[in-house]
C-alpha positions as CSV (number, residue, x, y, z in Angstrom):
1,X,-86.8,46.8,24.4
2,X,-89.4,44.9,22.9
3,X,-92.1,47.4,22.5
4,X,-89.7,49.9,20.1
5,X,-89.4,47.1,17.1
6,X,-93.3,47.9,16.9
7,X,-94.1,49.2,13.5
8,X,-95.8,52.7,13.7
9,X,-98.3,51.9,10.9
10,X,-100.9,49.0,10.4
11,X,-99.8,47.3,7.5
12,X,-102.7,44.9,7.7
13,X,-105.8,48.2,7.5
14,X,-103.6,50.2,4.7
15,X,-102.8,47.3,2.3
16,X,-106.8,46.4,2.8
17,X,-107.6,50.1,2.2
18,X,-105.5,50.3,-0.8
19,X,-106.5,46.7,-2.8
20,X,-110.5,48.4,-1.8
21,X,-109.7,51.6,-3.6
22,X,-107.7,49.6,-6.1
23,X,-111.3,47.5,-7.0
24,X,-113.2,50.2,-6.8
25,X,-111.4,52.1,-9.3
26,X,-111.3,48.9,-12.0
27,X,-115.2,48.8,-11.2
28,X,-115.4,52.1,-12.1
29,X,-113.4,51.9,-15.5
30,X,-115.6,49.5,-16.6
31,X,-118.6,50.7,-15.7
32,X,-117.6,54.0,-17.9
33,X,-116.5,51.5,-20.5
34,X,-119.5,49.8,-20.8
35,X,-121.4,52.9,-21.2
36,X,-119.4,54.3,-23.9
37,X,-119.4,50.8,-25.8
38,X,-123.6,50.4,-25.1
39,X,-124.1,53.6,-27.2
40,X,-126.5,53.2,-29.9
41,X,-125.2,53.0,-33.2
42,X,-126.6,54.4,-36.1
43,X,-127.5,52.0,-39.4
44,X,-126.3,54.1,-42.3
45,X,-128.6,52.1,-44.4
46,X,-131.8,53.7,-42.1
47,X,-132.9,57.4,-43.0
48,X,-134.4,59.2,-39.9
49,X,-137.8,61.0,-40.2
50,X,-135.2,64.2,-40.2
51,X,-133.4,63.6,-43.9
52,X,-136.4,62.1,-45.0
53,X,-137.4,66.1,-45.0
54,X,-134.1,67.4,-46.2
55,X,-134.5,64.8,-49.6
């Protein structure tokens, strides 16, 4: 009688499967954030070799 309470699923291997999926997704997000944010940015007060031949 016992042995039918059992749960079916392992609570224990999804939850740890879940919060690992979970990290790896935030770890992604910020790697892509990071990248996007690290982009160079232009000084407008700087004039590339490029308009220097358009002036």
């Amino acid at each position: 009688m016992t042995l039918s309470i059992l749960p079916l699923a392992n609570w224990g291997m999804g939850t740890a499967i879940i919060i690992f999926f979970a990290v790896l997704c935030v770890g992604l997000s910020a790697l892509v954030l990071s990248f996007v944010f690290s982009g160079k940015k232009k000084d407008e007060d700087e004039v590339t070799s490029s308009e220097k031949d358009k002036i």
